[in-house]
C-alpha distance (Angstrom), angle and dihedral (degrees) to the residues before:
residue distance angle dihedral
X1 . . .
X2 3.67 . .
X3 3.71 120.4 .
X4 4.14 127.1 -177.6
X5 4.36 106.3 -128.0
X6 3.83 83.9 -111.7
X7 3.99 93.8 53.6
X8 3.88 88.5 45.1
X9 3.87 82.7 51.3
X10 3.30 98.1 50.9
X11 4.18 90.7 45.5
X12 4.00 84.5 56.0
X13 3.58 101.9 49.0
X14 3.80 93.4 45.5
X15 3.92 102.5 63.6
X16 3.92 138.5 -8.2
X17 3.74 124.9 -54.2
X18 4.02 82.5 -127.8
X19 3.61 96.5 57.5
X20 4.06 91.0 40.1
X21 3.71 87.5 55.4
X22 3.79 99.1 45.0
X23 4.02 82.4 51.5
X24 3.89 93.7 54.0
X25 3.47 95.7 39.5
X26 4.64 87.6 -112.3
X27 3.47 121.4 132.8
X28 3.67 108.9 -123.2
X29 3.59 99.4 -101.3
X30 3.86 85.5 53.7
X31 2.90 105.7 58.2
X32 3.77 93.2 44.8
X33 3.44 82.8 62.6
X34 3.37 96.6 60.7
X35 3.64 90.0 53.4
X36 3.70 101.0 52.0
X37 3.66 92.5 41.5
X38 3.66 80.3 65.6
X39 3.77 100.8 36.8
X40 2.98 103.2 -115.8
X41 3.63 122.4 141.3
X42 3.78 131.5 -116.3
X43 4.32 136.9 -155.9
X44 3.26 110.9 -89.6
X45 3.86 127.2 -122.4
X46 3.83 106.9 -68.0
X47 3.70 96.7 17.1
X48 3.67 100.4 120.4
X49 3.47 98.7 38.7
X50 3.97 88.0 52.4
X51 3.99 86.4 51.1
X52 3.80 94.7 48.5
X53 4.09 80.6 54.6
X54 3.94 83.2 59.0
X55 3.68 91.4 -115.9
X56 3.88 110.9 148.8
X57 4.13 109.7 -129.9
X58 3.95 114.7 -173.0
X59 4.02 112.2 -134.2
X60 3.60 134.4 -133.8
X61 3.86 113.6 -103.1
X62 3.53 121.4 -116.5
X63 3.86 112.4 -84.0
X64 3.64 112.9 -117.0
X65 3.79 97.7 -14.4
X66 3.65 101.0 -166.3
X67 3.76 84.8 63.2
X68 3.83 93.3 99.1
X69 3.68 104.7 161.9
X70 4.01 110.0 160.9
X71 3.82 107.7 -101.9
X72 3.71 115.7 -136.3
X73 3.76 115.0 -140.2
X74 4.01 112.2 176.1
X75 3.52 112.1 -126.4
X76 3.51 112.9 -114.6
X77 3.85 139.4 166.3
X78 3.69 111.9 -93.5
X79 4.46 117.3 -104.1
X80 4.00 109.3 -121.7
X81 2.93 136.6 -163.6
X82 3.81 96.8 -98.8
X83 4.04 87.9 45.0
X84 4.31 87.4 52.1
X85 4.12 83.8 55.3
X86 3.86 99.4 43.4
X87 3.80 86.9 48.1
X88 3.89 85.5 52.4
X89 3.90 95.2 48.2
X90 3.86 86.2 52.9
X91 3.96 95.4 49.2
X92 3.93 84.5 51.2
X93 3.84 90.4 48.9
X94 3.67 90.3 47.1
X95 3.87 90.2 46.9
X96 3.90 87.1 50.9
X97 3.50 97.2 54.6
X98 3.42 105.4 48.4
X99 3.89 87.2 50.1
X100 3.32 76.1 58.7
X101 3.75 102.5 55.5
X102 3.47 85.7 39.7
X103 4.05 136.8 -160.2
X104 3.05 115.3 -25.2
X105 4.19 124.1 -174.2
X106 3.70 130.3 -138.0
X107 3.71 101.8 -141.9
X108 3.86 107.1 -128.3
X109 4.01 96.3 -131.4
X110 4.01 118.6 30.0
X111 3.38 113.1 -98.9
X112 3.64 109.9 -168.6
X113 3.63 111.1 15.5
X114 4.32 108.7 -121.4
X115 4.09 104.1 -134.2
X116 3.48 89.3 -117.2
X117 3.91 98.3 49.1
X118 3.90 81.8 46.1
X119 3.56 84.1 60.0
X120 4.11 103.8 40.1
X121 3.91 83.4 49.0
X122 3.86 98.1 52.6
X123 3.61 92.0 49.5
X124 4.06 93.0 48.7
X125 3.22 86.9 53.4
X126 3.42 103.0 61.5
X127 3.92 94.5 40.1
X128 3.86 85.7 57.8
X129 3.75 93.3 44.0
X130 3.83 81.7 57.9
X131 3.16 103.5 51.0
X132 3.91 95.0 43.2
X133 3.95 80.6 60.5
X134 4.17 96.7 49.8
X135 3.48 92.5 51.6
X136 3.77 96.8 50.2
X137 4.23 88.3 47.2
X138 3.81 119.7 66.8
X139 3.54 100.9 -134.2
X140 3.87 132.4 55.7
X141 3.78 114.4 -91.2
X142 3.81 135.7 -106.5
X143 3.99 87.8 -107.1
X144 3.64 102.9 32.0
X145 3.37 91.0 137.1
X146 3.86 96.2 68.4
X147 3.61 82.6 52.3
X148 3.78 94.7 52.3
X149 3.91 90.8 41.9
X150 3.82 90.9 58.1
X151 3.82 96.5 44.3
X152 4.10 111.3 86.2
X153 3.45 118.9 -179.8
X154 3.84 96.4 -30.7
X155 3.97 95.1 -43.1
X156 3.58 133.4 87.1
X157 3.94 121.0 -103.6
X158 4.14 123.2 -173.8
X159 3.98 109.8 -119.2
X160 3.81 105.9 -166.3
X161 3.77 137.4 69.5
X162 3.87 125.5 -79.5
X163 4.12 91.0 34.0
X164 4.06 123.2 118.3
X165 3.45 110.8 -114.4
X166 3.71 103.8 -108.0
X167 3.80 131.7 144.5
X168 4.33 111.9 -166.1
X169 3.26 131.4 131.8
X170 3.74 123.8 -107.9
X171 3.39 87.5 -94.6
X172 3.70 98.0 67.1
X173 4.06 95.4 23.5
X174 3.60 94.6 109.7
X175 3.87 99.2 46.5
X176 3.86 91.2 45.0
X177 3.97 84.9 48.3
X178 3.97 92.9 43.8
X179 3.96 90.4 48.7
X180 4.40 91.1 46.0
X181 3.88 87.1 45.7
X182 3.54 90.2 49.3
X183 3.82 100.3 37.5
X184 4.56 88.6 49.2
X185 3.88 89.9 57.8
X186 3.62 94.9 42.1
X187 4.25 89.6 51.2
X188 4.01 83.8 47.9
X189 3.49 92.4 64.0
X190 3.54 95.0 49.5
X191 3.96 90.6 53.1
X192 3.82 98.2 -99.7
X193 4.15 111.8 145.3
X194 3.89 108.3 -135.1
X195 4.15 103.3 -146.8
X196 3.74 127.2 167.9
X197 4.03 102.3 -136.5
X198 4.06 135.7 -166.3
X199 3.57 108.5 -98.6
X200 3.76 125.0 159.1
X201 4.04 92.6 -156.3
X202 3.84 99.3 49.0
X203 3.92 112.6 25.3
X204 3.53 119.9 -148.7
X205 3.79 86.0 13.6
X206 4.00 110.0 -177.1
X207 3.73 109.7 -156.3
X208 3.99 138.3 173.1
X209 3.48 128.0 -119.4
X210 4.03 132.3 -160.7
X211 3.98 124.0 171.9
X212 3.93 91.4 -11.6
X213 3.94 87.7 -53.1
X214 4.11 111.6 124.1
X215 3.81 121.1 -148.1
X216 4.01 126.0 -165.2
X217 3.81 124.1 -156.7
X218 3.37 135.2 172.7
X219 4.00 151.7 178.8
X220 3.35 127.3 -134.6
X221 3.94 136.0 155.2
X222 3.74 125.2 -138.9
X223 3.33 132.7 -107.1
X224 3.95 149.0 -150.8
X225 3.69 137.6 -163.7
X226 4.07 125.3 -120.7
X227 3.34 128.8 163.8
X228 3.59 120.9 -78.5
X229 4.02 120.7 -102.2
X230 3.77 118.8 -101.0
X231 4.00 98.2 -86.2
X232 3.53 100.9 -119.7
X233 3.72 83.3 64.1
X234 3.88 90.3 56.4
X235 3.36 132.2 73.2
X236 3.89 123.8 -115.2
X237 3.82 83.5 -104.7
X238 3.47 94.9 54.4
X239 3.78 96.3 35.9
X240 4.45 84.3 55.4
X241 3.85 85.8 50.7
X242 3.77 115.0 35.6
X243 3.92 103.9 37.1
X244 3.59 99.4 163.1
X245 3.76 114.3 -5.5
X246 3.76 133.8 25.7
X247 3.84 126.2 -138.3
X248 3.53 105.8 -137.8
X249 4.44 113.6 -164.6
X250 3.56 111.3 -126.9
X251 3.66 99.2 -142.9
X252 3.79 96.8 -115.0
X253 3.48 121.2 115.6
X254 3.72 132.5 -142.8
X255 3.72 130.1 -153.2
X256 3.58 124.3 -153.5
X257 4.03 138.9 -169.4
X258 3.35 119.3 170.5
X259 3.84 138.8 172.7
X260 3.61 112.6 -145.8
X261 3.51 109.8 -160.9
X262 3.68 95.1 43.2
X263 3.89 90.0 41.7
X264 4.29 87.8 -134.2
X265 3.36 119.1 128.2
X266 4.07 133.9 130.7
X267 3.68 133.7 -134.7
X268 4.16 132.5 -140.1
X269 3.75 121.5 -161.1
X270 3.38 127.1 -173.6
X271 4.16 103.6 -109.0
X272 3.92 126.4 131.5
X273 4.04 89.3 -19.9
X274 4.10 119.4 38.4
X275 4.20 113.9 -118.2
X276 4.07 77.5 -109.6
X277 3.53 84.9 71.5
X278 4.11 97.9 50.7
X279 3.77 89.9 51.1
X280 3.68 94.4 124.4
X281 3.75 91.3 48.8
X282 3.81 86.3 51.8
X283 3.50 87.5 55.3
X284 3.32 105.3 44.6
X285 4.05 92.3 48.9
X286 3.89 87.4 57.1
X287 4.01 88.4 57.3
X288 3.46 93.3 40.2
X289 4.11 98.0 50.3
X290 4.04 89.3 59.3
X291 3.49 91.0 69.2
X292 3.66 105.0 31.0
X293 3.96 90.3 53.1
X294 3.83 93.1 44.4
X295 3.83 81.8 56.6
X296 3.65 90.7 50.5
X297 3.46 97.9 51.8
X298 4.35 90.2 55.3
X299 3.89 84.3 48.6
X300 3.66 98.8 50.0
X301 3.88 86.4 39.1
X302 4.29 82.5 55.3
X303 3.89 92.0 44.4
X304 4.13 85.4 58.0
X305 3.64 94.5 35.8
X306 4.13 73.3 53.3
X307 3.66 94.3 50.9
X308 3.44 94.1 34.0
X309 4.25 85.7 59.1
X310 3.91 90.6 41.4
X311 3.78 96.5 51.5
X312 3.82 87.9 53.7
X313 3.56 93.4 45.1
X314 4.22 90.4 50.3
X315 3.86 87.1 42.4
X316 3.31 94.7 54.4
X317 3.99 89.2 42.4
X318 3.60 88.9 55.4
X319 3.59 101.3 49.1
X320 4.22 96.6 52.6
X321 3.51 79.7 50.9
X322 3.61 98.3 54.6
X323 3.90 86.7 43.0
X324 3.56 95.9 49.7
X325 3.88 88.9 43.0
X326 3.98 90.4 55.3
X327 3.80 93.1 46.6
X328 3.48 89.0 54.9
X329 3.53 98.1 50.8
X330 4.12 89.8 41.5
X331 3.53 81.6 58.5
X332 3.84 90.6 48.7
X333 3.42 92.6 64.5
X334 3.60 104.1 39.3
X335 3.96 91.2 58.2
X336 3.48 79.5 56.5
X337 3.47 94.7 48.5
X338 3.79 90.7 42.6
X339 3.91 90.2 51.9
X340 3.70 93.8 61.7
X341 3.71 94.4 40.2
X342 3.73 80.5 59.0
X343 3.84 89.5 48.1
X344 3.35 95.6 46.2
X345 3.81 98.4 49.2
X346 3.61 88.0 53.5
X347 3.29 95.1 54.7
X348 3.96 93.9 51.8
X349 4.03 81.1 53.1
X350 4.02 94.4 52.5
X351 3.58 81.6 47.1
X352 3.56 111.4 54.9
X353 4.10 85.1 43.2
X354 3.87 95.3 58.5
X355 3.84 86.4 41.8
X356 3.71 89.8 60.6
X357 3.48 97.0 32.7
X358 4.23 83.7 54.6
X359 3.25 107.2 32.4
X360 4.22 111.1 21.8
X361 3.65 92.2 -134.4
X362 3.70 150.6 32.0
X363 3.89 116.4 -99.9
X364 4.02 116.8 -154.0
X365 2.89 101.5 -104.0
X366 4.47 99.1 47.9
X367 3.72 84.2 45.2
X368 4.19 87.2 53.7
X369 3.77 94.4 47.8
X370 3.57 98.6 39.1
X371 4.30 91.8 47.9
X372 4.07 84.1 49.1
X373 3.24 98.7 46.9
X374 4.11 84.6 47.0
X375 3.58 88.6 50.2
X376 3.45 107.8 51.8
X377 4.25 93.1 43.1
X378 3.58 79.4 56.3
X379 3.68 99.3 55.1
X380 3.94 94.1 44.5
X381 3.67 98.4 42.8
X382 3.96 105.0 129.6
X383 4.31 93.2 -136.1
X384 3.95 95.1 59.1
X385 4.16 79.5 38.9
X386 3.48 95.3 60.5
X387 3.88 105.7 26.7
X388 3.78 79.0 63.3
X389 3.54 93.9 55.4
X390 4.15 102.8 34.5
X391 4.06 76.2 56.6
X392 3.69 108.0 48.6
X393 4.14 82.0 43.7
């Protein structure tokens, strides 16, 4: 739905962000996020309440109101009341179940090293080791372009099979490798398969797999932008790589599990609590994606089974139409047909009666081009034509 800034406006200042949001199917925080992305602003806390006391409170005016860029607002079906509980129900079950699982502790140093984080560390190692060595030398290295190939947005990233996918900087490498050690051994336990696999997006991707069903995760840190150092500060490394501006990670690290088929998956930032901290949760969404995306696969398989059904239905629509449309217009064109057969026949009639009337008797050669003329009208008129075929059919 497309909305001018002064509509949307209007929309806020008319009723409560929570009951806009229900409507449009937002959270609240979304779709004050929509507003301020658009500057436009919203009630303060209290304002309604202080209206509903029948106090008058003044407004802020619409920032630069000729501004009137079309708003985008996604449609989306509206949250009830009965959608607000089921949503709570689930949160509880949730809740319940990782009580369930119960805490679990990332170890602060690894204490048995998981092949794969053997692996991931091994190869980080040697990126860093080469890097350490192109900063200290003045010109760019034989093999820079391993160097460059590992480096993604200012963090380091493993490029070769067997590795987790994780993107940090060397800063936060061994937490992020101390949480994926941890996090492998725990999934092992709960009968999760860790398997490097082929893919062309994320090389050396390590995923998890339950009951034939594959889960990805990941680790990566944010970043930021600054502007790049003055080059003769930089090294010719850093001078080939950061041009203009410099991403700069933010030390926070992300965790990610995803189920690709079913498109569900969850992320964990590092905020008031570390991702340490939501390990259970991170556990318990790996065990609960197996089932949910095997159930996703039989739905989508019953939504083309659906389609499948509905396509044969419109096909089969479509074609009595098209028959029923060319009957018609077969018939079209025999009334036609059948109208100057009628013509024609009385015209042979009118015919033979002014012959007689003229002449007293047919000659030869009128009685020949008269019976020919009756003969062939005969043998193309459209009735006999299609009682002969409505018969044989």
């Amino acid at each position: 739905m497309n909305l001018s800034r002064r509509q949307l406006y209007d929309l806020v200042w008319s009723k409560p962000i929570l009951s806009l949001a229900k409507e449009y199917g937002f959270s609240d925080v979304g779709f004050s996020r929509i507003c301020r992305r658009h500057n436009i602003p919203l009630p303060p806390r209290g304002y309604w309440a202080k209206v509903s006391a029948g106090f008058k409170i003044s407004q802020p005016p619409l920032p630069n109101p000729h501004r009137e860029g079309p708003v985008y607002i996604p449609p989306r079906k509206s949250i009830t009341d009965v959608d607000i509980l089921q949503k709570k129900k689930l949160l509880a079950q949730e809740k319940s179940e990782v009580e369930t699982i119960g805490v679990i502790s990332v170890p602060d140093q690894i204490i048995s090293l998981h092949k794969i984080t053997q692996s991931t560390q091994q190869y980080f190692d040697k990126i860093i080791k080469k890097i350490d060595q192109a900063k200290k030398s003045k010109s760019l290295p034989n093999d820079y372009y391993s160097i460059i190939h590992s480096i993604y947005r200012g963090r380091l990233q493993c490029q070769q099979a067997g590795c987790f996918h994780v993107t940090v900087s060397e800063a936060l490498l061994v937490r992020a490798l101390n949480l994926l050690d941890a996090l492998v051994i725990e999934l092992e336990k709960h009968g999760f398969k860790i398997q490097s696999i082929k893919n062309k997006e994320v090389k050396g991707a390590v995923v998890a797999v339950k009951d034939n069903e594959t889960i990805t995760f990941m680790v990566s840190e944010g970043y930021k932008y600054q502007v790049a150092e003055a080059p003769q500060k930089m090294t010719e490394l850093e001078r080939l790589i950061y041009p203009d501006k410099k991403p700069v990670a933010t030390g926070k690290l992300t965790f990610s599990v995803y189920a690709a088929e079913a498109r569900l998956g969850r992320n964990w930032t590092d905020g008031k609590r570390l991702i340490e901290l939501e390990f259970s949760s991170i556990i318990h969404e790996f065990i609960s994606l197996v089932p949910r995306q095997k159930q996703a696969r039989i739905d989508e398989l019953a939504r083309q089974e659906l389609r499948k059904e509905e396509t044969r239905i419109f096909r089969e629509r479509e074609s009595r139409r098209y028959l029923e449309q060319s009957i018609y217009k077969e018939a079209l064109q025999e009334s036609e047909l059948f109208k100057l057969h009628k013509q024609l026949e009385s015209y042979l009639n009118y015919l033979e009666v002014q012959y007689l009337e003229k002449y007293g008797t047919f000659n030869e050669r009128a009685l020949a081009w008269i019976s020919t003329a009756r003969k062939i009208a005969n043998a193309n008129n459209p009735v006999s034509r299609r009682l002969e075929i409505l018969g044989n059919e």
